[in-house]
C-alpha positions as a Markdown table, in Angstrom:
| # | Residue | x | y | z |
|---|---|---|---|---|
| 1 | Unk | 104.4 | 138.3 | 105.3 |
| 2 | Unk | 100.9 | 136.8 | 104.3 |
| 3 | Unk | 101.3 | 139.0 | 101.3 |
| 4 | Unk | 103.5 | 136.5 | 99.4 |
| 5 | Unk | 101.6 | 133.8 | 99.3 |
| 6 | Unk | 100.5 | 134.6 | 95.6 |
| 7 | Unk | 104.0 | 134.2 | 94.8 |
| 8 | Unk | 105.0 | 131.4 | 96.9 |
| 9 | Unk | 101.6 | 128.9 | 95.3 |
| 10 | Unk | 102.3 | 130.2 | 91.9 |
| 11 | Unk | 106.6 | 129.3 | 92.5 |
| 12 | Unk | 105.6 | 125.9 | 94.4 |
| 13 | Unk | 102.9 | 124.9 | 91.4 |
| 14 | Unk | 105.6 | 125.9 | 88.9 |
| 15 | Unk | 108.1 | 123.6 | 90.7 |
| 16 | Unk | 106.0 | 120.8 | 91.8 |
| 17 | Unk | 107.5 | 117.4 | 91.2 |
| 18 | Unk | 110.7 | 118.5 | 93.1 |
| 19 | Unk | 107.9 | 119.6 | 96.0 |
| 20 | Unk | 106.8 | 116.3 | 95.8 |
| 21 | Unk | 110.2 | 114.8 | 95.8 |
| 22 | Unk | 111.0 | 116.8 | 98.7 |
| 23 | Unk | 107.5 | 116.2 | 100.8 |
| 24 | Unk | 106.5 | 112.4 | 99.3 |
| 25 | Unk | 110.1 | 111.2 | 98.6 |
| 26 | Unk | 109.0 | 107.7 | 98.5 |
| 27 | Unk | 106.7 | 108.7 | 95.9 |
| 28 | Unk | 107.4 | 108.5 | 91.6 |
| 29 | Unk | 105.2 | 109.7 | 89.0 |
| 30 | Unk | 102.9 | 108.1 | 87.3 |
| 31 | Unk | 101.1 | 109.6 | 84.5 |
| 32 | Unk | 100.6 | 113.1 | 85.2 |
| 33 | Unk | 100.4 | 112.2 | 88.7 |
| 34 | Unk | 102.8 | 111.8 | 92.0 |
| 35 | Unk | 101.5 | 108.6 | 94.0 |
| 36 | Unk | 103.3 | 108.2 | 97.6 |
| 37 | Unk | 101.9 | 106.5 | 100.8 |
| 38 | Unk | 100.6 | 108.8 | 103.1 |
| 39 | Unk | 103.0 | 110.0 | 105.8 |
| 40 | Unk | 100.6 | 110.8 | 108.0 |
| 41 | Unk | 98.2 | 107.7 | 108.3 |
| 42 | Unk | 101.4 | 105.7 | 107.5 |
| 43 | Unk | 99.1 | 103.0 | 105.6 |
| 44 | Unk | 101.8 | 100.9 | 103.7 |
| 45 | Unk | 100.9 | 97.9 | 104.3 |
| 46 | Unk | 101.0 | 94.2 | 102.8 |
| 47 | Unk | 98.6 | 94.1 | 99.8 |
| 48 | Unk | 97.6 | 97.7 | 99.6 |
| 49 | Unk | 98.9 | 100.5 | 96.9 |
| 50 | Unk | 99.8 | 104.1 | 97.4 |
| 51 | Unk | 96.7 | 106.2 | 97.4 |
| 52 | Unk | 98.1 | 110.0 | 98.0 |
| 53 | Unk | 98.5 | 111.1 | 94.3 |
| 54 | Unk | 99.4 | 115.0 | 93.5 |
| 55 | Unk | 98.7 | 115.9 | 90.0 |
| 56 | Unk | 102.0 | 117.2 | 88.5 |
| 57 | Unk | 101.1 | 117.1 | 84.7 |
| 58 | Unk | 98.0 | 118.5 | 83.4 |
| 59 | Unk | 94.8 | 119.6 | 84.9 |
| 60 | Unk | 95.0 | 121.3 | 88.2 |
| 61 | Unk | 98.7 | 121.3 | 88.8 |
| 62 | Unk | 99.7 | 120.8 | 92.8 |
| 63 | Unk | 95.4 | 119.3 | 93.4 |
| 64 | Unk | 96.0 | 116.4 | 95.2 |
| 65 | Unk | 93.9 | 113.9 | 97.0 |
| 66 | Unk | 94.2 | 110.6 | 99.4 |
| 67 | Unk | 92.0 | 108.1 | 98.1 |
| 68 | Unk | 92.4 | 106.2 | 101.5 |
| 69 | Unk | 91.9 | 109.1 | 104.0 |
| 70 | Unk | 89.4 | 111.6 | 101.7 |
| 71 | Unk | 92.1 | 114.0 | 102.6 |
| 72 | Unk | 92.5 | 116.6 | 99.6 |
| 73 | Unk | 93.5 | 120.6 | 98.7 |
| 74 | Unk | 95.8 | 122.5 | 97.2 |
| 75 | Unk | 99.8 | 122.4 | 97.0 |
| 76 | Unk | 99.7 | 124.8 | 100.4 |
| 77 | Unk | 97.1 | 122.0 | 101.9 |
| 78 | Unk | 99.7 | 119.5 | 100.7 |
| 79 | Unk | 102.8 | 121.3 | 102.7 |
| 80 | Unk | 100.4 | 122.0 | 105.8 |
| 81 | Unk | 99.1 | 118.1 | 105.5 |
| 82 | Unk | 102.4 | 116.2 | 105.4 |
| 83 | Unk | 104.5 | 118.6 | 107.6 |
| 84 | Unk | 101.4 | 118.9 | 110.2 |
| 85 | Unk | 101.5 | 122.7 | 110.6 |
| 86 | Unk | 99.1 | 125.3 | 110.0 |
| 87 | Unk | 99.0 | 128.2 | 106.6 |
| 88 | Unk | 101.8 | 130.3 | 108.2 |
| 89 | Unk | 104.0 | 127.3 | 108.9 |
| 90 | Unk | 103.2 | 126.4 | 105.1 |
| 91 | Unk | 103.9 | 129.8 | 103.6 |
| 92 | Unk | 107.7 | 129.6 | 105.7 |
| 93 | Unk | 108.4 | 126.4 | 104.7 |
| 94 | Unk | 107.5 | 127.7 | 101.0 |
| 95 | Unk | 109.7 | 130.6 | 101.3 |
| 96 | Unk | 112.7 | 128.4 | 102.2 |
| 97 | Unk | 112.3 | 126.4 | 99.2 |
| 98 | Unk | 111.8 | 129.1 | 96.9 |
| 99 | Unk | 114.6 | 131.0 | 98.6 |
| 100 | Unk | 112.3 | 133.9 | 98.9 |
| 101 | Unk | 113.1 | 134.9 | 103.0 |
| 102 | Unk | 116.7 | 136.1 | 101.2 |
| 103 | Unk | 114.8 | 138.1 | 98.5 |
| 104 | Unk | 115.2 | 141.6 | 98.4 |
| 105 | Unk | 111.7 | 144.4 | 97.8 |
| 106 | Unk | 112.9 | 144.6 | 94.0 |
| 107 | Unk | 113.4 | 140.8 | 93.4 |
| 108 | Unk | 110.2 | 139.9 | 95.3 |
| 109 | Unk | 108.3 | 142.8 | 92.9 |
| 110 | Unk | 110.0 | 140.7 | 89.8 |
| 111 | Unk | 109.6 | 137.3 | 90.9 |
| 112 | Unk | 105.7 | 138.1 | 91.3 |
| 113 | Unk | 105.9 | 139.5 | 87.6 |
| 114 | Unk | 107.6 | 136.1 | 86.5 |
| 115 | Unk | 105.0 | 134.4 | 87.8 |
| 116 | Unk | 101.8 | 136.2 | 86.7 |
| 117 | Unk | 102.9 | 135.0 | 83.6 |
| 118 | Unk | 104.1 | 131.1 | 84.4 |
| 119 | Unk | 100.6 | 130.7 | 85.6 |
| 120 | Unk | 99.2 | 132.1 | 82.3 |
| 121 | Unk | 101.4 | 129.7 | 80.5 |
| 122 | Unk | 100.1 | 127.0 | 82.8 |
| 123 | Unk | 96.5 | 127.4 | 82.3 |
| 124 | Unk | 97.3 | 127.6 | 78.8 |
| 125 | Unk | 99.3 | 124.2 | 78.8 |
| 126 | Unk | 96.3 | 122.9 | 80.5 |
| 127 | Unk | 93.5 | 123.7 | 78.8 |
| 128 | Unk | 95.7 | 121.9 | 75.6 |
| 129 | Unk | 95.7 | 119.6 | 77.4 |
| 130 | Unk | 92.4 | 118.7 | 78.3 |
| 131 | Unk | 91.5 | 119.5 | 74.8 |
| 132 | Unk | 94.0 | 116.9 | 73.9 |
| 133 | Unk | 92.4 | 114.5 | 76.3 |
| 134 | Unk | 88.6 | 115.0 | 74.9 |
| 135 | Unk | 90.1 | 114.5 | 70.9 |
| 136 | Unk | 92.2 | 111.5 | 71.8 |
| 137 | Unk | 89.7 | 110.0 | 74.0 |
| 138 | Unk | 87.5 | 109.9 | 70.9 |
| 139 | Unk | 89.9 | 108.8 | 68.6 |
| 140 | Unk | 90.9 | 105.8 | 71.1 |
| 141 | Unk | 87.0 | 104.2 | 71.4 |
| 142 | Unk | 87.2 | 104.0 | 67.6 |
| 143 | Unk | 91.2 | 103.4 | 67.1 |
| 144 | Unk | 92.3 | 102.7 | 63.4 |
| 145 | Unk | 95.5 | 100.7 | 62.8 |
| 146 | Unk | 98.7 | 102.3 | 63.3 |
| 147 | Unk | 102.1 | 102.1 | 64.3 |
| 148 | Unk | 102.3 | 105.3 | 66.8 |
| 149 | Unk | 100.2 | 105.5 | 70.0 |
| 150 | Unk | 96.4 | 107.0 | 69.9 |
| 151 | Unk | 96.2 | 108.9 | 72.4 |
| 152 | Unk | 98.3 | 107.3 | 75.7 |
| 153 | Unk | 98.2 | 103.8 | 74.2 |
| 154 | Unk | 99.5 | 101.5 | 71.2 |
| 155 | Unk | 96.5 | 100.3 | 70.0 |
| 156 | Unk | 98.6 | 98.2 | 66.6 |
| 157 | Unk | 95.3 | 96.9 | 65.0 |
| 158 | Unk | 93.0 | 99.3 | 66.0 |
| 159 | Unk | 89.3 | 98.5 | 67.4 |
| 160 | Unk | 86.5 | 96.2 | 66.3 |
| 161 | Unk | 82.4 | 97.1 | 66.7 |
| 162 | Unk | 80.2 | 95.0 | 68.5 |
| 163 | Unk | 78.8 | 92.1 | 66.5 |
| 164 | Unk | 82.0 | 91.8 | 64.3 |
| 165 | Unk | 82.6 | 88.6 | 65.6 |
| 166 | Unk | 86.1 | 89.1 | 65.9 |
| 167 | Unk | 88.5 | 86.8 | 68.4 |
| 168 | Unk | 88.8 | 89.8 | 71.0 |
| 169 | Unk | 85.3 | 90.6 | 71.0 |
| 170 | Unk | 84.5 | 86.5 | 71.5 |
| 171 | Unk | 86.9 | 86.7 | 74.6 |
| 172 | Unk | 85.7 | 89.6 | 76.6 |
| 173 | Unk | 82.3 | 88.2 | 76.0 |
| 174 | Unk | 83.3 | 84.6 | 77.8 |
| 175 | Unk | 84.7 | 86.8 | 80.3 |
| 176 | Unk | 81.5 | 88.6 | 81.1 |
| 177 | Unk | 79.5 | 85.1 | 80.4 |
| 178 | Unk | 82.1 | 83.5 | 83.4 |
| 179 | Unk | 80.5 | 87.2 | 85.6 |
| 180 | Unk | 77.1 | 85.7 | 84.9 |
| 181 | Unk | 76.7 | 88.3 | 82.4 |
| 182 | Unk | 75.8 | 86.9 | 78.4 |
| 183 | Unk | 76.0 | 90.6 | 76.6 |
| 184 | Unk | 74.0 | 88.7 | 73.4 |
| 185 | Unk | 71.2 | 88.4 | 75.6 |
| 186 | Unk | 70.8 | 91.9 | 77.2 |
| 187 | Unk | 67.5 | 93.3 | 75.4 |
| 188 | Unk | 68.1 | 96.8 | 74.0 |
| 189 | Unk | 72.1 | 96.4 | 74.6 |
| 190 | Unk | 73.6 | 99.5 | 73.0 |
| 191 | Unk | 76.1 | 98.3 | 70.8 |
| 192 | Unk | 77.2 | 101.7 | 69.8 |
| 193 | Unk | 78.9 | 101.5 | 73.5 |
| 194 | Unk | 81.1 | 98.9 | 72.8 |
| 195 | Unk | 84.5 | 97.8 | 70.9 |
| 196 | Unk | 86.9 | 95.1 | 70.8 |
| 197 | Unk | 90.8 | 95.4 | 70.3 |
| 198 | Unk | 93.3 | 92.6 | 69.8 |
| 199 | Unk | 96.2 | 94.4 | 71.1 |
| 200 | Unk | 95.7 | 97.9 | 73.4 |
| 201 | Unk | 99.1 | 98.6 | 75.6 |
| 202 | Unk | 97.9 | 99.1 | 79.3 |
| 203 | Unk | 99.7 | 103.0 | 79.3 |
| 204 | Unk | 99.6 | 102.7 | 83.2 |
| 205 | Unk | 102.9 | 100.1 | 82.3 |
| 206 | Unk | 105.0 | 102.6 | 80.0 |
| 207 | Unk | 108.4 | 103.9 | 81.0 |
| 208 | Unk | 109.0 | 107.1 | 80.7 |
| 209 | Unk | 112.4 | 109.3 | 80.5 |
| 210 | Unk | 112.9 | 113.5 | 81.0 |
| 211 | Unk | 115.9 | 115.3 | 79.6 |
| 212 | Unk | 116.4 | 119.0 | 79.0 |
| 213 | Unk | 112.2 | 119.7 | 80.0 |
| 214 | Unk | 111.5 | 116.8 | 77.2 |
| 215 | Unk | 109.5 | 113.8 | 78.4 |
| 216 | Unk | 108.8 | 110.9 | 76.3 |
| 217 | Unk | 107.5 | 107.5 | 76.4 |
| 218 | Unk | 110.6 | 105.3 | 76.5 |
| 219 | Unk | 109.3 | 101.8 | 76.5 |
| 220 | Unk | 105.5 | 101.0 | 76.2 |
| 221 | Unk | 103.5 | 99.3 | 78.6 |
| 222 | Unk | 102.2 | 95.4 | 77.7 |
| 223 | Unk | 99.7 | 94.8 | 75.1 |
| 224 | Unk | 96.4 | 92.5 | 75.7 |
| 225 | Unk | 93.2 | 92.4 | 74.4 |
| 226 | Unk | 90.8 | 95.3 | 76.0 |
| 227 | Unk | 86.9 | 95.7 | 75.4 |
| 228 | Unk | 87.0 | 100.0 | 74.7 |
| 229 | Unk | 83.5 | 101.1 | 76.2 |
| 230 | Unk | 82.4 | 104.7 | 74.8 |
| 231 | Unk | 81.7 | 107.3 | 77.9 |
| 232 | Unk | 79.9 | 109.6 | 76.3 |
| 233 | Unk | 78.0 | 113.2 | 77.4 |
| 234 | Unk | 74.1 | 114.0 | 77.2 |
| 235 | Unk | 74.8 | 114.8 | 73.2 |
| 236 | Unk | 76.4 | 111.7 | 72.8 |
| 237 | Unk | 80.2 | 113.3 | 72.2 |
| 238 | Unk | 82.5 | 110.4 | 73.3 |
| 239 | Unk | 84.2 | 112.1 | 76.4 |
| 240 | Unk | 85.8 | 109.5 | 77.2 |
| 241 | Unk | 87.5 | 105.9 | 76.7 |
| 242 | Unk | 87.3 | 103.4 | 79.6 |
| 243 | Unk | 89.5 | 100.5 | 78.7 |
| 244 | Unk | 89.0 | 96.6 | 80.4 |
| 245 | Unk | 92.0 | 95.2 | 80.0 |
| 246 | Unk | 91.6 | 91.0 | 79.5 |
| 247 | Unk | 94.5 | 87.7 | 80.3 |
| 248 | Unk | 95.6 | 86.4 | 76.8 |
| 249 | Unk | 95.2 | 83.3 | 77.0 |
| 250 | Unk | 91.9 | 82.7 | 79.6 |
| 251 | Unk | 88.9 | 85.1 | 79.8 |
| 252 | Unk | 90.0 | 86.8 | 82.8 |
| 253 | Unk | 91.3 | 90.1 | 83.7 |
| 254 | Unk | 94.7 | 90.8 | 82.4 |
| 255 | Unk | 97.4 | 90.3 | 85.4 |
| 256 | Unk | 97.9 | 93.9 | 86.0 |
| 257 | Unk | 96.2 | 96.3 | 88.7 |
| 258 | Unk | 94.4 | 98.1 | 87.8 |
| 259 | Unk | 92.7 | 96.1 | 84.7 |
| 260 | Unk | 91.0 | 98.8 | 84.2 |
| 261 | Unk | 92.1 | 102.4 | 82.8 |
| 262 | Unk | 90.0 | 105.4 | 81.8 |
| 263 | Unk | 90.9 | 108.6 | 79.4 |
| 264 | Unk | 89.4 | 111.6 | 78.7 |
| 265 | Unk | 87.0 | 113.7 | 80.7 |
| 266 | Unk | 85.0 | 111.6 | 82.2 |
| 267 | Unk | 82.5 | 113.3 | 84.8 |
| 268 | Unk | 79.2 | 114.2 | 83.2 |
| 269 | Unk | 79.6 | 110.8 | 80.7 |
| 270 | Unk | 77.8 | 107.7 | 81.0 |
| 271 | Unk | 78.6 | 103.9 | 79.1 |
| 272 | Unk | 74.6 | 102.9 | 77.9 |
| 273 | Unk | 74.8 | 99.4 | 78.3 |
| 274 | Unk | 71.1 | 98.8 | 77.7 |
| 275 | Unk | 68.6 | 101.2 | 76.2 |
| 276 | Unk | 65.3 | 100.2 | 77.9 |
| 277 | Unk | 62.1 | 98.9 | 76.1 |
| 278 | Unk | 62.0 | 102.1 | 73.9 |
| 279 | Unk | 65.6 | 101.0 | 72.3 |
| 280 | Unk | 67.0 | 104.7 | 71.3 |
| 281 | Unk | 70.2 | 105.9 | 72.5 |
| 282 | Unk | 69.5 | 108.5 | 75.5 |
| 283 | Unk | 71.3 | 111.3 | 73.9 |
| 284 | Unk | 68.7 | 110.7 | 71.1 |
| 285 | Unk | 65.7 | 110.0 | 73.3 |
| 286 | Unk | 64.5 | 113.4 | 73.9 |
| 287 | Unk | 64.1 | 114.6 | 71.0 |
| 288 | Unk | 61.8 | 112.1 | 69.5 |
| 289 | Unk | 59.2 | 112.3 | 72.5 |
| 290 | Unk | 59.2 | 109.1 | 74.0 |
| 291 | Unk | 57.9 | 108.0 | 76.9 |
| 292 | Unk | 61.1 | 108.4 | 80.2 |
| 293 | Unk | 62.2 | 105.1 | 81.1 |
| 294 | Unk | 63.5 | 104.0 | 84.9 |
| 295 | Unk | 67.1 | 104.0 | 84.6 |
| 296 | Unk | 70.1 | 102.3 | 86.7 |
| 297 | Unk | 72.9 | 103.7 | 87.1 |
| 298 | Unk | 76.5 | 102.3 | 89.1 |
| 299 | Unk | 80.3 | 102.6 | 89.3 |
| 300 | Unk | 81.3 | 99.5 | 87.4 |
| 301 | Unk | 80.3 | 97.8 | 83.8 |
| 302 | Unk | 80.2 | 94.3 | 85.4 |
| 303 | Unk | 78.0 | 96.1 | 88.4 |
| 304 | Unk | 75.6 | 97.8 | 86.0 |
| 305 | Unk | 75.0 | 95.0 | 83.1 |
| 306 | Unk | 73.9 | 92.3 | 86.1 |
| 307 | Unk | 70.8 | 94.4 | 85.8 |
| 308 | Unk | 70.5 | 94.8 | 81.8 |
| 309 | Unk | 69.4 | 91.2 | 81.6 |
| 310 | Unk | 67.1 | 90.6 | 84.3 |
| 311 | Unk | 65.3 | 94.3 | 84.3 |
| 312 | Unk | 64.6 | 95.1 | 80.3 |
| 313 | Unk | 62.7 | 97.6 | 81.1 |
| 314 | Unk | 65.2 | 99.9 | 82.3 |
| 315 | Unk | 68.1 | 101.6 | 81.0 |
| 316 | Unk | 71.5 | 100.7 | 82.4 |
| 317 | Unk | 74.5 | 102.8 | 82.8 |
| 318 | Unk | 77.8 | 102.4 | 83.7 |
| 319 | Unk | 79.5 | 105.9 | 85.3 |
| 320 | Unk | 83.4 | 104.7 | 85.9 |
| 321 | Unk | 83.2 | 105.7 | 89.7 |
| 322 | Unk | 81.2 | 107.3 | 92.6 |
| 323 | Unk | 82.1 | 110.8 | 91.0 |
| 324 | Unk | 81.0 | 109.4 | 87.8 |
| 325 | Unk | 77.4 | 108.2 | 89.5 |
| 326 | Unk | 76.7 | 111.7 | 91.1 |
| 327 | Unk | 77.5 | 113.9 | 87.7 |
| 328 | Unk | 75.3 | 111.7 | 85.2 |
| 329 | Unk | 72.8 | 113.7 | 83.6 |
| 330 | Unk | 69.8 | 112.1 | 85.0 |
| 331 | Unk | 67.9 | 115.4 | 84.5 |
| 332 | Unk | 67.3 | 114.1 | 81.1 |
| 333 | Unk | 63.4 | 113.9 | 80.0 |
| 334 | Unk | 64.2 | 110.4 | 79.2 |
| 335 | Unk | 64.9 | 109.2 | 82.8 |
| 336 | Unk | 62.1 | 108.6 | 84.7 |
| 337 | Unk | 63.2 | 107.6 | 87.7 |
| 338 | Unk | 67.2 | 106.2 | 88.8 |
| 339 | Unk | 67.7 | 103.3 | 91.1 |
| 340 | Unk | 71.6 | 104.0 | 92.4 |
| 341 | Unk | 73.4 | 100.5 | 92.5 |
| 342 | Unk | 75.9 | 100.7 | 95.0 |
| 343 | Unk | 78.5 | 98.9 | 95.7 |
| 344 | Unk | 79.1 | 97.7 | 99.6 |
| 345 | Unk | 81.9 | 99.4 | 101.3 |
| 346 | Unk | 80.4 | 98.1 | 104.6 |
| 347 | Unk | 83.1 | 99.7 | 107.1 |
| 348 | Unk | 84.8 | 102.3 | 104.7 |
| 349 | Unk | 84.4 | 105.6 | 106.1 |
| 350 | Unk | 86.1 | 107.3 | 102.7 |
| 351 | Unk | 83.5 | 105.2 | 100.5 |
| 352 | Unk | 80.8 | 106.0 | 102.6 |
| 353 | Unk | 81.7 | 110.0 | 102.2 |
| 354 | Unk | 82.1 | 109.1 | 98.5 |
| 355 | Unk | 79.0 | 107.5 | 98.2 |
| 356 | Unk | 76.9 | 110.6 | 100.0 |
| 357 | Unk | 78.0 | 112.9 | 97.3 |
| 358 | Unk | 77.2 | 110.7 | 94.8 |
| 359 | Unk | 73.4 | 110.7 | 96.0 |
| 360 | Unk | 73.6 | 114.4 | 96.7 |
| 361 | Unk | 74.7 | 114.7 | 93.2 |
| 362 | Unk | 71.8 | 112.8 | 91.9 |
| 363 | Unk | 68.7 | 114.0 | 94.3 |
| 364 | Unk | 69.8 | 117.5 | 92.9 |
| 365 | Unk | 67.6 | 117.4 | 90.0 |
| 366 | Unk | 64.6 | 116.5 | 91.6 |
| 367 | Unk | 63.8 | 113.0 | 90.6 |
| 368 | Unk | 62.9 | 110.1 | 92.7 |
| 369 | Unk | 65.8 | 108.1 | 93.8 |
| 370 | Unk | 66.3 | 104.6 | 95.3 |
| 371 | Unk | 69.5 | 103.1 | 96.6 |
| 372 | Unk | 70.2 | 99.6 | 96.2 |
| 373 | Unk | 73.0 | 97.4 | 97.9 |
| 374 | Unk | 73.5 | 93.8 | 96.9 |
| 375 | Unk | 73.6 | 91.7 | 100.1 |
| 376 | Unk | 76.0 | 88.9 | 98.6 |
| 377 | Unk | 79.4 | 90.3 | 98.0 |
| 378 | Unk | 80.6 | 93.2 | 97.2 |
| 379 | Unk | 78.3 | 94.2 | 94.7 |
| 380 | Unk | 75.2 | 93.3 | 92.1 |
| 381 | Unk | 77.5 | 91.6 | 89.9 |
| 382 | Unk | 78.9 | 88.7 | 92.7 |
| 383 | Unk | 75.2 | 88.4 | 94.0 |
| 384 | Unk | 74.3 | 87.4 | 89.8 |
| 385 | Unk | 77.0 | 84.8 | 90.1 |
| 386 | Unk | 75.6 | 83.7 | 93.2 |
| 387 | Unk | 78.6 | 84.3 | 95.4 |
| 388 | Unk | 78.3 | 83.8 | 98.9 |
């Protein structure tokens, strides 16, 4: 009966928050995403979030991945994963959900039509929606005032550029300044990266509500101020936002986990912090012939601008995660050379695997490559506030 399974992915992908519900039901959506604890490495524990998160909106419907484990596939990985059987015992426990082992020839032949044309719908819907994604992402770096959410988020009195002087912009900069990072002092700092908002909801907070196939955002998340960095691809398209999310009242980061939320596409895009001694954006940098700089690259902002200050003769990026630090485009004419700051994950064997894509990812293209670790902390940024 192996010639069903078209049928029985398409029918479990077309239905797959209830497979969720079923498989993860301590699980609840969030975002376009189901996020349970794993059943199988049964790591809830004190302090810890849930890190096995099934897309069920958008993108690659059923994908799913365990951030803790490195665990990841496809909805028929999912069912073989958290009922510990093997494709068959998948493809029978699809059948009984789908109520296909009743099914006559005829309504098998039909049900296969049905969903030769769900799945066209689906990748349809999807590619709107990463379209979506890629306009809003845009529209949220450089948010105008308004009453209705740009893109996921409330964003009332819309962003500020660098240098404005504005109160927002003043308080994620004594945040950085309390990181041992002073951004006024960072030589070449691309200020075309950055922009300050009063007021940006953190979405990751909003209620949502579903009735008859209608979902809507019933009550937004929390507003606080947010620093809105620009991820953007080697022709300088903003891909992406990425969103630091700041306390009102003391320059720290805002009481909610993460403090940190990115949207858009963001693989392939890079925050410039600093431009090297040649000062021209690196999307613009080939063109006019210049001579390549050395260029850092790392997950985090705070990680990546600890070296804007002290090395000004490099440029700096920010990529938003491991992912992010293997698909920067390095192969540009204007990179010389990368040093890869990584982040210590001493002990964390999913890190670790993370970690040796990323450098796969960069040693690709051919140019010289050198990994650094900080030895204080858990990354560059703790060993520039001298943290022990």
């Amino acid at each position: 009966m192996i010639g069903d399974l078209d049928i029985i992915k398409s029918g479990l992908i077309d239905r797959i928050e209830s497979v969720c519900e079923r498989l993860l039901p301590d699980g609840k959506p969030e975002g376009g995403l189901w996020v349970a604890w794993n059943p199988v490495e049964l790591d809830q524990k004190p302090g810890r979030l849930p890190a096995l998160k099934v897309r069920i909106r958008g993108g690659d419907l059923g994908a799913w991945r365990c951030y803790r484990s490195g665990a990841k596939g496809d909805v028929l990985k999912l069912v073989e994963y958290v009922e510990r059987t093997d494709i068959k015992g998948a493809l029978a426990w699809g059948r009984d959900f789908l109520g296909i082992r009743s099914m006559s020839p005829a309504e098998r032949q039909n049900l296969r039509k049905a969903e030769t044309v769900r799945r066209q719908e689906r990748d349809h819907k999807a590619e709107r929606s990463r379209l979506f994604k890629l306009q809003t992402a845009d529209q949220l770096f450089f948010a105008k005032p308004s009453e209705k959410e740009t893109g996921p988020a409330y964003c009332p009195q819309g962003t500020f550029p660098f240098g404005a002087n504005t109160a927002a912009e003043l308080h994620a900069k004594a945040y950085f300044r309390g990181r041992g990072v002073d951004l006024d002092a960072i030589a070449g700092l691309n200020r075309l990266s950055f922009r300050f908002s009063p007021a940006t909801e953190w979405w990751k907070g909003a209620r949502y509500e579903t009735a008859q196939g209608r979902r809507w955002k019933a009550e937004r998340g929390p507003l606080f101020p947010a620093m809105h960095c620009a991820m953007r691809n080697r022709m300088g398209i903003v891909t992406a936002c990425h969103v630091t999310f700041f306390d009102p009242v003391r320059p720290v980061k805002a009481p909610v986990t993460p403090a940190k939320l990115m949207w858009g596409e963001a693989l392939g895009a890079v925050i410039e912090i600093s431009m090297g001694p040649n000062a021209v954006p690196f999307w613009m940098a080939d063109s006019d012939g210049l001579v390549p700089d050395p260029t850092v690259v790392g997950e985090g902002i705070e990680t990546s601008a600890s070296f804007s200050e002290p090395v000004p003769e490099a440029r700096v990026w920010a990529c938003g995660s491991l992912a992010g630090v293997g698909s920067a485009p390095v192969d540009l004419g204007c990179v010389e050379w990368v040093l890869f700051a990584r982040d210590n994950n001493t002990g964390n064997p999913t890190a670790q695997k993370q970690f040796d894509t990323a450098l796969a990812g960069l040693e690709r293209h051919g140019k010289t490559i050198v990994v650094e670790a900080s030895h204080v902390g858990d990354d560059f940024n703790d060993l520039a506030q001298g943290e022990e």
